[in-house]
Structure formats: structure tokens, C-alpha cells
C-alpha positions as protocol buffer text, in pm:
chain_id: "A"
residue {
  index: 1
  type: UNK
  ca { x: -1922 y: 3115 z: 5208 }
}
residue {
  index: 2
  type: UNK
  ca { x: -1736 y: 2861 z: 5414 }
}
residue {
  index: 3
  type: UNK
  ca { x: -1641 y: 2940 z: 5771 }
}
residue {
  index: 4
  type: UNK
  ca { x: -1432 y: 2739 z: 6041 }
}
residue {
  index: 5
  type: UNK
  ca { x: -1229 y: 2850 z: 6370 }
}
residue {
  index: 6
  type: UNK
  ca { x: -932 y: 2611 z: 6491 }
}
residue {
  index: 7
  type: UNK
  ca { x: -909 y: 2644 z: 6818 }
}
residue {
  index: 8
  type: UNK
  ca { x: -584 y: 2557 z: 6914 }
}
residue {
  index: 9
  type: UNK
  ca { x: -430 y: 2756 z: 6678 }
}
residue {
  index: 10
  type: UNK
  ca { x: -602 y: 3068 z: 6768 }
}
residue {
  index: 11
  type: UNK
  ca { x: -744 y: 3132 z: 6411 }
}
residue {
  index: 12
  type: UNK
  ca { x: -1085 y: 3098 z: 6243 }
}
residue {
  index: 13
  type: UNK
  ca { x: -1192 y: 3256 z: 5921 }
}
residue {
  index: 14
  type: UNK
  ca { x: -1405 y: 3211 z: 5593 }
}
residue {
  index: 15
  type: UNK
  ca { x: -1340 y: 3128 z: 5219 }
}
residue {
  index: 16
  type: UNK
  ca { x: -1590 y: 3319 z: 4987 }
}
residue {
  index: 17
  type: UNK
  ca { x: -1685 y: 3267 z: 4666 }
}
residue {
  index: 18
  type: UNK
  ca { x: -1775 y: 3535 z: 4398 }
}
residue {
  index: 19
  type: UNK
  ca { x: -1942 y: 3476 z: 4037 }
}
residue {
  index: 20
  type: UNK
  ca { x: -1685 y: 3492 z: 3802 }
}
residue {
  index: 21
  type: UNK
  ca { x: -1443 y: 3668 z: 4026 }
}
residue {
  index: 22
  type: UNK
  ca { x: -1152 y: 3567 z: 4286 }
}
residue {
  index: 23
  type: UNK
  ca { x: -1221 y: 3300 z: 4568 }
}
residue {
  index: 24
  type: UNK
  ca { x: -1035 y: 3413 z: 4833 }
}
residue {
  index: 25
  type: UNK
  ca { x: -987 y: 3331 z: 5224 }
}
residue {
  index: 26
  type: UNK
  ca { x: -987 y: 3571 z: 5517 }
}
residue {
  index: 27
  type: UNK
  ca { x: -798 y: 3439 z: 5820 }
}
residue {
  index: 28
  type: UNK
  ca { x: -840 y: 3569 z: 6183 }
}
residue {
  index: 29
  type: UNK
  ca { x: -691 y: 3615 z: 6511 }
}
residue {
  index: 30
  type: UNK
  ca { x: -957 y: 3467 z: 6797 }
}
residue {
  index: 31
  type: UNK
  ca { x: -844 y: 3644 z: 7068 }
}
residue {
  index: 32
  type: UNK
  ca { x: -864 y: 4015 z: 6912 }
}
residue {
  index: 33
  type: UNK
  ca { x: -1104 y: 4006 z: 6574 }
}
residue {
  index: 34
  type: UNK
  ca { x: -771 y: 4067 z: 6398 }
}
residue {
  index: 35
  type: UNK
  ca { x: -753 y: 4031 z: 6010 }
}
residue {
  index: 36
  type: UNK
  ca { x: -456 y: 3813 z: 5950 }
}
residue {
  index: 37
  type: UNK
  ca { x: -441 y: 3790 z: 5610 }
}
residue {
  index: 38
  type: UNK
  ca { x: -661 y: 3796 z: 5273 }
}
residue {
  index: 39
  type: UNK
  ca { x: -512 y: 3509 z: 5046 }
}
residue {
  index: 40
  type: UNK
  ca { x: -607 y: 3453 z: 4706 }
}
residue {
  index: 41
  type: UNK
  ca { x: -780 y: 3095 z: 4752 }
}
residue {
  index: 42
  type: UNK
  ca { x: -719 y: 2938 z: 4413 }
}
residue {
  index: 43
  type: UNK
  ca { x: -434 y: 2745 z: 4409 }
}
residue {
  index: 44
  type: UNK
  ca { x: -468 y: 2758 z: 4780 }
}
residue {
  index: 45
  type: UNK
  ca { x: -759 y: 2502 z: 4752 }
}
residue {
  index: 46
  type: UNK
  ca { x: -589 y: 2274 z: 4486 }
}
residue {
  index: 47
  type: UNK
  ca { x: -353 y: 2254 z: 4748 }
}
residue {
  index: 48
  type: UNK
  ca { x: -594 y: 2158 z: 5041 }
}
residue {
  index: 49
  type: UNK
  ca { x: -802 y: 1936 z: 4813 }
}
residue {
  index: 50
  type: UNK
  ca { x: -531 y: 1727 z: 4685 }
}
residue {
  index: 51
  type: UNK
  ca { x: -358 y: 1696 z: 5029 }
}
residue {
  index: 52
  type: UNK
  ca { x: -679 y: 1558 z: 5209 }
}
residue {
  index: 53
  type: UNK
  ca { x: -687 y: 1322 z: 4902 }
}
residue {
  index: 54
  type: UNK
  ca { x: -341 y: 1217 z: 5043 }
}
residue {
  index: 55
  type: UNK
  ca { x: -415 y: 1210 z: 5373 }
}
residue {
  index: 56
  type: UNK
  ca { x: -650 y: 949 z: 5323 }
}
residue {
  index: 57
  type: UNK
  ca { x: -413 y: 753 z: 5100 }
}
residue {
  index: 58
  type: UNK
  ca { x: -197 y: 733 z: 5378 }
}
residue {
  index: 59
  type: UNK
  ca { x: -432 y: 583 z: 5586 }
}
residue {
  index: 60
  type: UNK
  ca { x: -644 y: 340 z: 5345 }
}
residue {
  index: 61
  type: UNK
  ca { x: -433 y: 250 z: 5051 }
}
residue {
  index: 62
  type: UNK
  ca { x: -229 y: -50 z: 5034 }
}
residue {
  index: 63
  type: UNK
  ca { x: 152 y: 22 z: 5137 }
}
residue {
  index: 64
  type: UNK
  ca { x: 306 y: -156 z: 4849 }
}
residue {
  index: 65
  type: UNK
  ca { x: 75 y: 57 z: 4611 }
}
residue {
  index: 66
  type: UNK
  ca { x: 288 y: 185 z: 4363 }
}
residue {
  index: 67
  type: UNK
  ca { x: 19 y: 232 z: 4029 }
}
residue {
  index: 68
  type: UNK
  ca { x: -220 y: 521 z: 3996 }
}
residue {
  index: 69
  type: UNK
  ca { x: -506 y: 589 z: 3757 }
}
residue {
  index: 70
  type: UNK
  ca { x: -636 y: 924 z: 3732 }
}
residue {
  index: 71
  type: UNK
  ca { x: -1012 y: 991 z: 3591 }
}
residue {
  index: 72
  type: UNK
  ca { x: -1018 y: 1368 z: 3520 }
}
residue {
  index: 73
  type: UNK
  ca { x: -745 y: 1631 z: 3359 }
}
residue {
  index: 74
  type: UNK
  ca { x: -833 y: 1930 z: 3517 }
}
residue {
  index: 75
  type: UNK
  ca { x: -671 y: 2210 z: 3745 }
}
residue {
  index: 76
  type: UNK
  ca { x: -764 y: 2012 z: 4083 }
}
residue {
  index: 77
  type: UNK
  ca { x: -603 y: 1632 z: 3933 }
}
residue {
  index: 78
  type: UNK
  ca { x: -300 y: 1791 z: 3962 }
}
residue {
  index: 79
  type: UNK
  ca { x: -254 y: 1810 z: 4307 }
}
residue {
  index: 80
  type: UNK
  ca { x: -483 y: 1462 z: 4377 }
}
residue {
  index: 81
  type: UNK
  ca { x: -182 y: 1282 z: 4206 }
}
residue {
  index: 82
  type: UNK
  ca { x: 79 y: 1476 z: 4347 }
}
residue {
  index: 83
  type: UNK
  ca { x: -55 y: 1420 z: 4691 }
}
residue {
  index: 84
  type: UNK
  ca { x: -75 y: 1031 z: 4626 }
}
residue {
  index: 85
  type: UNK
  ca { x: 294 y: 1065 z: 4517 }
}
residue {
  index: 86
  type: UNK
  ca { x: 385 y: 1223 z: 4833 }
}
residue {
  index: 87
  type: UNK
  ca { x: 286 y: 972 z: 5073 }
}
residue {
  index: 88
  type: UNK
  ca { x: 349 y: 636 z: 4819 }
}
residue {
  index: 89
  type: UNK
  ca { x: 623 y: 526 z: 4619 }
}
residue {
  index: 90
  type: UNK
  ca { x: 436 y: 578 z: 4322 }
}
residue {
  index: 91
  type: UNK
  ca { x: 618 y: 405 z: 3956 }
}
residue {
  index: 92
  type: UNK
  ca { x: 307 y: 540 z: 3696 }
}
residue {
  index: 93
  type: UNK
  ca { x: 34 y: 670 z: 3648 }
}
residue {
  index: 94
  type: UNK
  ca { x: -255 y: 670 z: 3401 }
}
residue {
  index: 95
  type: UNK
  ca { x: -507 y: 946 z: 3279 }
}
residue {
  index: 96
  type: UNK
  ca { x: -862 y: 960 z: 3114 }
}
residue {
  index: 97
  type: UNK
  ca { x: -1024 y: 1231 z: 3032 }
}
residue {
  index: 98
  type: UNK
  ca { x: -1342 y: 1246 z: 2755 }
}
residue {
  index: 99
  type: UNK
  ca { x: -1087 y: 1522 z: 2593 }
}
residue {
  index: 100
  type: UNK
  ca { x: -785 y: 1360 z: 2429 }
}
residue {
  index: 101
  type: UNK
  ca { x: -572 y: 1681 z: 2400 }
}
residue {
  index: 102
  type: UNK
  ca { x: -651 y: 1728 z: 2771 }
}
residue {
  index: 103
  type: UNK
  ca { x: -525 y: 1413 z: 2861 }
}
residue {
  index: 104
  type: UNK
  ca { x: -230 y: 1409 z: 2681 }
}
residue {
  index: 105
  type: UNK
  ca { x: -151 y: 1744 z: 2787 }
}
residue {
  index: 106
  type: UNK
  ca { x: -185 y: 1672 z: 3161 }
}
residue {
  index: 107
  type: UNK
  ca { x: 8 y: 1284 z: 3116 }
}
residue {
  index: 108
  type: UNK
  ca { x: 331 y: 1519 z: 2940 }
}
residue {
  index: 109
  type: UNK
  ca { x: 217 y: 1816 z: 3210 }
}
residue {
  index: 110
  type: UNK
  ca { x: 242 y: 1534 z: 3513 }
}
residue {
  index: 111
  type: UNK
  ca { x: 530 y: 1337 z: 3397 }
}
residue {
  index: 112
  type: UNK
  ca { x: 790 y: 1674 z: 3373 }
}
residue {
  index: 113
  type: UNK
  ca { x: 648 y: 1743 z: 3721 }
}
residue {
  index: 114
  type: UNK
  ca { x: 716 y: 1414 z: 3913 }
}
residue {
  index: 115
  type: UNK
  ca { x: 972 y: 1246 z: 3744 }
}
residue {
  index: 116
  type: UNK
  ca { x: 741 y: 926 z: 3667 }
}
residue {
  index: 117
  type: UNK
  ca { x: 580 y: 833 z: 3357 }
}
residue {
  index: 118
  type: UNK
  ca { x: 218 y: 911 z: 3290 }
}
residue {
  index: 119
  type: UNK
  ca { x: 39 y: 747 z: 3033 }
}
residue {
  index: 120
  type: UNK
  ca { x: -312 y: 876 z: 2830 }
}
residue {
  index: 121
  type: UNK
  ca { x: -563 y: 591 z: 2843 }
}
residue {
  index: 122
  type: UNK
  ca { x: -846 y: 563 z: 2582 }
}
residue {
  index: 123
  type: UNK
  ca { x: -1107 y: 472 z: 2788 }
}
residue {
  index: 124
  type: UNK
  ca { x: -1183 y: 478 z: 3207 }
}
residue {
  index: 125
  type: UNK
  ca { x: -1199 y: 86 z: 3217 }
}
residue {
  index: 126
  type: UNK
  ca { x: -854 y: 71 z: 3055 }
}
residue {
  index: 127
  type: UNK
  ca { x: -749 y: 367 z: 3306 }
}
residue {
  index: 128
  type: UNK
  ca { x: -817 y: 169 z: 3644 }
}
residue {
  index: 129
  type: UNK
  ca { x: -712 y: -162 z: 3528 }
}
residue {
  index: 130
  type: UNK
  ca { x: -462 y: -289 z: 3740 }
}
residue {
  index: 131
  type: UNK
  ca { x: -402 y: 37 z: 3907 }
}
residue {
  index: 132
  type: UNK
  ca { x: -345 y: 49 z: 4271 }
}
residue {
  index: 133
  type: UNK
  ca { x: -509 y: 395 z: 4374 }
}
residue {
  index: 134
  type: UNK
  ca { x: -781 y: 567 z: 4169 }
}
residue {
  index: 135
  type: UNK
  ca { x: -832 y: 886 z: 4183 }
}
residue {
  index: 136
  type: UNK
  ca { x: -1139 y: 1081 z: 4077 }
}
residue {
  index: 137
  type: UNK
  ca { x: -1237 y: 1414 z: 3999 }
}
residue {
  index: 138
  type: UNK
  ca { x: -1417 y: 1537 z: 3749 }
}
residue {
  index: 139
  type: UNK
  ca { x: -1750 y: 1778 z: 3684 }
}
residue {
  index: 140
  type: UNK
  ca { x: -1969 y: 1495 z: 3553 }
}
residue {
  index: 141
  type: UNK
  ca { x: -2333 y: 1469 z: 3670 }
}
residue {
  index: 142
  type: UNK
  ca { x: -2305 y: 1129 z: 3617 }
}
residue {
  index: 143
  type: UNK
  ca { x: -2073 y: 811 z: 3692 }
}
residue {
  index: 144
  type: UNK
  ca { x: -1723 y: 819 z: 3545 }
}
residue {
  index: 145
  type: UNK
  ca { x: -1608 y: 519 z: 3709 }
}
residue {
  index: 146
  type: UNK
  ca { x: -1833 y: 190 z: 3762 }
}
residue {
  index: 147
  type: UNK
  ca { x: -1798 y: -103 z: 4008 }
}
residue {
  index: 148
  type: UNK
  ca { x: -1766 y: -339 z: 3765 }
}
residue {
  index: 149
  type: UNK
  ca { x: -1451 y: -229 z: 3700 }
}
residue {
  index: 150
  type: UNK
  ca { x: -1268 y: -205 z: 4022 }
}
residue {
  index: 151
  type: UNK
  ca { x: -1065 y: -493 z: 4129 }
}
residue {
  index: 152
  type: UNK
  ca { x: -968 y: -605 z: 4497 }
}
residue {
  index: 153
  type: UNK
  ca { x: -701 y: -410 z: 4682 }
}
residue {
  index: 154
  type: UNK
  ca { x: -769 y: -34 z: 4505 }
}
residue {
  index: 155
  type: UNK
  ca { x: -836 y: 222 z: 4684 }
}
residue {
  index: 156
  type: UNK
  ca { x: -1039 y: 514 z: 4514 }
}
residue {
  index: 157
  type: UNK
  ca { x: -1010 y: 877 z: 4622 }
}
residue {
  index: 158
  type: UNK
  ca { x: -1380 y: 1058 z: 4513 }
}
residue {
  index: 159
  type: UNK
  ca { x: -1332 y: 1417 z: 4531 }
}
residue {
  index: 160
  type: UNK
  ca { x: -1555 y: 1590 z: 4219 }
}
residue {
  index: 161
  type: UNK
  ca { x: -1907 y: 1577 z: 4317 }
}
residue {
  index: 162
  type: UNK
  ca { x: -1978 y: 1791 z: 4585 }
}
residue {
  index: 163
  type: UNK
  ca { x: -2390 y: 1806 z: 4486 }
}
residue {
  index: 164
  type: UNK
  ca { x: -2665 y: 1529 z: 4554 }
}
residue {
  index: 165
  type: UNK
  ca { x: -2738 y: 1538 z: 4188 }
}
residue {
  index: 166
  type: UNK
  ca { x: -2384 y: 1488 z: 4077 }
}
residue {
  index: 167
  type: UNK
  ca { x: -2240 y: 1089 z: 4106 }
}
residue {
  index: 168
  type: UNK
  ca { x: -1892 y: 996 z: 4006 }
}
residue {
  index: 169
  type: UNK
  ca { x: -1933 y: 648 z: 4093 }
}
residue {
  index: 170
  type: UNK
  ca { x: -2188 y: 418 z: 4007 }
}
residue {
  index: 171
  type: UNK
  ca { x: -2430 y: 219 z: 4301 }
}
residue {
  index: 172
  type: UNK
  ca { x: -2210 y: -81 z: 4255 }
}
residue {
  index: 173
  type: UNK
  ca { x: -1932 y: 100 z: 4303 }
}
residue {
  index: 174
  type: UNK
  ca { x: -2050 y: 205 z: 4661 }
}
residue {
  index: 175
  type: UNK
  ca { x: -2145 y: -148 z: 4728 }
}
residue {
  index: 176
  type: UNK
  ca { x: -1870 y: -326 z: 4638 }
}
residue {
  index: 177
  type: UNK
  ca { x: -1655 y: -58 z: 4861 }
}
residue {
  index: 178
  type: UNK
  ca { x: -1550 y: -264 z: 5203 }
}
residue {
  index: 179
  type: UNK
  ca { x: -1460 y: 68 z: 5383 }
}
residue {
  index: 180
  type: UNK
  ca { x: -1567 y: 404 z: 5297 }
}
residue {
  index: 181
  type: UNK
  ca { x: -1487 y: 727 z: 5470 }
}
residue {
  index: 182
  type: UNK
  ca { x: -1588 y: 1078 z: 5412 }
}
residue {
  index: 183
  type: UNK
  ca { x: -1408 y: 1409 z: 5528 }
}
residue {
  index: 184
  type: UNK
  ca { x: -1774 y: 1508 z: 5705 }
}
residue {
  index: 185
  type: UNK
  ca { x: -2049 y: 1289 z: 5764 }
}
residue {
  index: 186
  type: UNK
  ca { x: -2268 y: 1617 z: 5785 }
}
residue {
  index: 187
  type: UNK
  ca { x: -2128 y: 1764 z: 5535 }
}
residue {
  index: 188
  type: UNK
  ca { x: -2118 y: 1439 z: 5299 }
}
residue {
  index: 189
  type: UNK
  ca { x: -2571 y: 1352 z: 5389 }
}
residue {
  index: 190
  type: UNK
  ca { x: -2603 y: 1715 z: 5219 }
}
residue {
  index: 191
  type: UNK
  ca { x: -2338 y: 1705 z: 4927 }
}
residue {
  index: 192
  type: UNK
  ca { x: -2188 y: 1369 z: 4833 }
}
residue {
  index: 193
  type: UNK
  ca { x: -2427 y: 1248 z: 4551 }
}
residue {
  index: 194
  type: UNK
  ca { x: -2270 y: 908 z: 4545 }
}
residue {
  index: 195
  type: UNK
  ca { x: -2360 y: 820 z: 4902 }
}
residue {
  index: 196
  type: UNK
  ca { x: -2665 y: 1030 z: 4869 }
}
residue {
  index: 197
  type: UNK
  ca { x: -2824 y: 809 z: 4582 }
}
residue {
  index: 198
  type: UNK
  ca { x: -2675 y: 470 z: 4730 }
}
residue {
  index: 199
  type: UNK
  ca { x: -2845 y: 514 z: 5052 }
}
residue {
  index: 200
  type: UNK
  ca { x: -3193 y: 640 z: 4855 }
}
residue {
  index: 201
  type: UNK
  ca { x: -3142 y: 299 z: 4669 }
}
residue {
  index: 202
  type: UNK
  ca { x: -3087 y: 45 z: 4987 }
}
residue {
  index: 203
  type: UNK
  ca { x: -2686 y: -9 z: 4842 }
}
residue {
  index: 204
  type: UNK
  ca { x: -2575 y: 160 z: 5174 }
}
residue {
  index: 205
  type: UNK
  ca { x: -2628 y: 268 z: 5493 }
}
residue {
  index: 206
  type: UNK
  ca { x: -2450 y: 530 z: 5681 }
}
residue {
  index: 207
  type: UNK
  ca { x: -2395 y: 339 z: 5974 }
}
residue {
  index: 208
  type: UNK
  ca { x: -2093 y: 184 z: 5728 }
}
residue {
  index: 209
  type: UNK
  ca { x: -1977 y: 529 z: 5689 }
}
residue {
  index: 210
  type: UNK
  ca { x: -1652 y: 654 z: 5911 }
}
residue {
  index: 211
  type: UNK
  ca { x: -1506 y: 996 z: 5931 }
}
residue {
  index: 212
  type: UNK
  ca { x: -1127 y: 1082 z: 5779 }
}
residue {
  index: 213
  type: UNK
  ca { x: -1040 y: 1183 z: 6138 }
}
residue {
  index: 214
  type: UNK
  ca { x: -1152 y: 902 z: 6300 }
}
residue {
  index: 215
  type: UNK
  ca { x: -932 y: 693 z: 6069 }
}
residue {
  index: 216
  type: UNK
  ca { x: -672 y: 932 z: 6167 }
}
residue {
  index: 217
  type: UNK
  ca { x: -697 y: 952 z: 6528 }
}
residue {
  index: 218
  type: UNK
  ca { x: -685 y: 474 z: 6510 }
}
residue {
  index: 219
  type: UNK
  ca { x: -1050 y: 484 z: 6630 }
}
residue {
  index: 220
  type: UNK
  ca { x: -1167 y: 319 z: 6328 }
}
residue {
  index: 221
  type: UNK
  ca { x: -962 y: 148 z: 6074 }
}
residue {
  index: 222
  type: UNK
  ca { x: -906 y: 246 z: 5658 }
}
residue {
  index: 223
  type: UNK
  ca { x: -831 y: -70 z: 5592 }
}
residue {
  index: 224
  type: UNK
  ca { x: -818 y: -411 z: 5759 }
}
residue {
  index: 225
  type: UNK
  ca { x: -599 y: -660 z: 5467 }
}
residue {
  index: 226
  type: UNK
  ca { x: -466 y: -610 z: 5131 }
}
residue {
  index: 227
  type: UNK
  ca { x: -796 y: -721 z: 4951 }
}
residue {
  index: 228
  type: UNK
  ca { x: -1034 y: -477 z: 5058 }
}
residue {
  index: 229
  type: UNK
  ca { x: -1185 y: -221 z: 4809 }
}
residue {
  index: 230
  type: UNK
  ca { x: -1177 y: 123 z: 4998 }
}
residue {
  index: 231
  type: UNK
  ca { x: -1317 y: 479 z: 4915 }
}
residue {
  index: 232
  type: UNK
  ca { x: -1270 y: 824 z: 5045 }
}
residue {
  index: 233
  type: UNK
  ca { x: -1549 y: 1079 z: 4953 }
}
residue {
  index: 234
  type: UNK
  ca { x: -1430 y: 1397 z: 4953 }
}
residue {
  index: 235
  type: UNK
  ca { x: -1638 y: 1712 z: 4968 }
}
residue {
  index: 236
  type: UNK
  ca { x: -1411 y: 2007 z: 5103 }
}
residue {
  index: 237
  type: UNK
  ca { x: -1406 y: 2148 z: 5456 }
}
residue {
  index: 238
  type: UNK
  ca { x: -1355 y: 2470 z: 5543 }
}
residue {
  index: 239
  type: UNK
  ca { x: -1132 y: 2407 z: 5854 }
}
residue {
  index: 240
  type: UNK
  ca { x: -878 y: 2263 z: 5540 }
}
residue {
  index: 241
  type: UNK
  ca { x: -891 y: 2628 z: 5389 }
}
residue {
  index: 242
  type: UNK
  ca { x: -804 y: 2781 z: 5731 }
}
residue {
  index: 243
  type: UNK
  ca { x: -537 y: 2538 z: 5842 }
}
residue {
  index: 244
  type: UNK
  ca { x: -354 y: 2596 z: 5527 }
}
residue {
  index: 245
  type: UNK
  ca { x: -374 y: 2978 z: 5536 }
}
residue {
  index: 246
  type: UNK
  ca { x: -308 y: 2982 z: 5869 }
}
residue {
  index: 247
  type: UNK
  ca { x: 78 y: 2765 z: 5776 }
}
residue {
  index: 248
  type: UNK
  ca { x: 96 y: 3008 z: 5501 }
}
residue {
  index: 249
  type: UNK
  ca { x: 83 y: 3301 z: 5723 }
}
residue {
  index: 250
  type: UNK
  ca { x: 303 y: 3160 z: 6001 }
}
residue {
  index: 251
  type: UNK
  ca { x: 535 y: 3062 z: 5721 }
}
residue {
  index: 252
  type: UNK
  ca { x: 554 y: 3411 z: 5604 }
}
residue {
  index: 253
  type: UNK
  ca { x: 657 y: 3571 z: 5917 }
}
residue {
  index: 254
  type: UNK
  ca { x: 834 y: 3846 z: 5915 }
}
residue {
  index: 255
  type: UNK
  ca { x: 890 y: 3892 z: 5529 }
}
residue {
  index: 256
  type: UNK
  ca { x: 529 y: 3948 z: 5450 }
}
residue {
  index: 257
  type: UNK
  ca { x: 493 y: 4320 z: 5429 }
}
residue {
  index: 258
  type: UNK
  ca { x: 199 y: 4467 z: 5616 }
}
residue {
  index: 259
  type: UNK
  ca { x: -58 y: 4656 z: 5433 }
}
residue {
  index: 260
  type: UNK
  ca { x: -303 y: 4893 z: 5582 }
}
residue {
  index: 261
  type: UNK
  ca { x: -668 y: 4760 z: 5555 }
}
């Protein structure tokens, strides 16, 4: 179960999580105990997942960025390269997944969706060359993407591992990241494998590590000049699952029907 109240909104509520069953959110009023709204939390998190993804893009890619390599074909890459397409003039995109059908599926999947070509790429070397952004999410316990790889001016979004025994990116990876940024440093000392093992190993220390919202708010920067190498570790917050039910609700309004709890 994941709970978080925003304050100024006069919400809070909790996403929970059933084996084999629905995930679904429950969204409050504050001032009264109210139930809200129940919401079916599926596609509700693909949402919130990718758009923090983009978020961060906004904030730490490079403005000209226009190439995007994608390691991972699942449900949740979807929305990570959708999101990047939102907020950058995106051109193409490559995918990699160990599952050739997969990939292929999601390139000619991706492609109808945003109007931009999307290419299958036989290996994840061959996937981030010359890309701009990189985005990464997969289920893999260990490294999909390694730091000898990356070249100056990416920026990688991390958002599958959300275990200390799960790394997406190698050490070198870590260390040869100028800038990195998590959604939660709390969160990300419990969860984020990468960081996790990179600190265990002397690659890293967290006093290099800054906070999405502080990057948001201009009181630390996502990137300083065109040649850094900069990383967003994602890990999920539950304040993303409210804020979005909460829109959804408020965008509903009146032509929700009411149902009797």
C-alpha cells in the first residue's frame, strides 16, 4: 500500500496492490473523510510513471534532443516515450528488447501512435548509440544498459528497478553520470538498486544526489552544458498516484455518476 495527502488540494489517499488482482487507488476529501473516488490504477500508473519520466526530461535533457532509445517493450515503455515526446521535438526512436517479436511489435505499436518512426535494434549498445535520451525500464535483476556505452550529452531516464537487488545500470554507468536526481531520496536509499550498489561500492555518494523537485523548484540544476551525462532514477511516489486521480476526478465533474458505497 502506498499512501500520500496533498495538501493544497484537499485530497490524500492510497494505491493498493492485490496478488493477481486489480491495483486500484482510493482518493479522499481531507476536510470530511469523504471517499472521492475508487479508480482502477492500471493504466492510471503508466500514466504517472511515464509523465514523471517527462518531467524530468524537461528539466535535464538537452533542448535540441531530438533521438530516443528505448531499453524495454513492455506496458510501462509506452508512456516513458510518449512522455519524452511530449515535452521534446522528438524525430525517432529506437527499441531493444531480449524478445524480438516484442520489439518489433512495440517499434510498429509506437510508430502508429506518434507519428515518428521507431526502429527495432538488435542489441542495447546499438540501441543508445547516438541517441539523445535513453530511456529504461525493464524487469531485469541485472544491468541492461552499461557506462561504457553512453556518450556525452544523453540523458537516461531509470525507471524499472524499484528493489536493492534489481540494477538496470551498471556501476560505471552511475559514475560516469555528472548529475543524477531521484523522485525521493528516502524513497530511492530503500529501493533504487542502482544507487544502492554504487554507493556500497565507493562509485557514489549521496551527497551528489538531488531531488526531481528541487530541480523543479531552480534550487538545484539538471543540467549545467550540453556535455554532461545526466540520470533520473525513478522509483514511483505515491503523491503521483493521488495527484493524477485527483485531475481525473475534478475532470469528471459533473458527468461522473455517483454510486452508493
Amino acid at each position: 500500500m502506498m499512501t500520500a495527502a496533498i495538501y493544497g488540494q484537499g485530497v490524500h489517499g492510497f494505491k493498493s496492490y492485490s496478488v493477481g488482482g486489480s491495483t486500484l487507488v482510493n482518493l479522499y476529501d481531507s476536510s470530511n473523510g469523504e471517499l472521492l473516488a475508487l479508480l482502477q490504477a492500471g493504466n492510471l500508473g503508466q500514466i504517472r510513471t511515464g509523465a514523471a519520466s517527462g518531467l524530468a526530461t524537461r528539466f535535464m535533457s538537452r533542448s535540441d534532443s531530438s533521438t530516443v532509445a528505448c531499453i524495454g517493450s513492455g506496458f510501462q515503455a509506452e508512456t516513458q516515450l510518449a512522455a519524452v515526446c511530449a515535452v521534446r521535438s522528438i524525430s525517432s526512436a529506437r527499441v531493444y528488447s531480449r524478445s524480438a517479436e516484442r520489439r518489433e511489435a512495440f517499434a510498429q505499436r509506437m510508430s502508429e501512435r506518434l507519428g515518428i518512426p521507431v526502429e527495432p535494434a538488435e542489441s542495447g549498445q546499438a540501441c543508445v548509440q547516438a541517441a539523445d535520451i535513453i530511456n529504461v525500464i525493464t524487469s531485469s535483476r541485472d544491468p541492461v544498459l552499461e557506462g561504457e556505452w553512453l556518450e556525452a550529452g544523453q540523458h537516461i531516464n531509470a525507471a524499472g528497478s524499484n528493489h536493492w537487488m534489481r540494477r538496470e545500470l551498471d556501476d560505471k554507468a552511475v559514475r560516469r553520470s555528472d548529475r543524477i536526481v531521484v523522485d525521493s531520496m528516502a524513497t530511492a536509499k530503500v529501493e533504487c538498486g542502482e544507487l544502492i550498489w554504487a554507493v556500497d561500492r565507493a562509485a557514489l555518494n549521496w551527497e551528489r544526489v538531488r531531488e526531481l523537485r528541487q530541480v523543479v523548484a531552480g534550487d538545484a540544476a539538471g543540467r549545467s552544458d550540453a556535455a554532461e551525462i545526466t540520470l533520473f532514477e525513478s522509483q514511483g511516489l505515491a503523491i503521483e498516484d493521488v495527484a493524477v486521480a485527483n485531475y481525473l476526478y475534478r475532470q469528471a465533474g459533473d458527468s461522473m455518476p455517483e454510486l452508493p458505497f
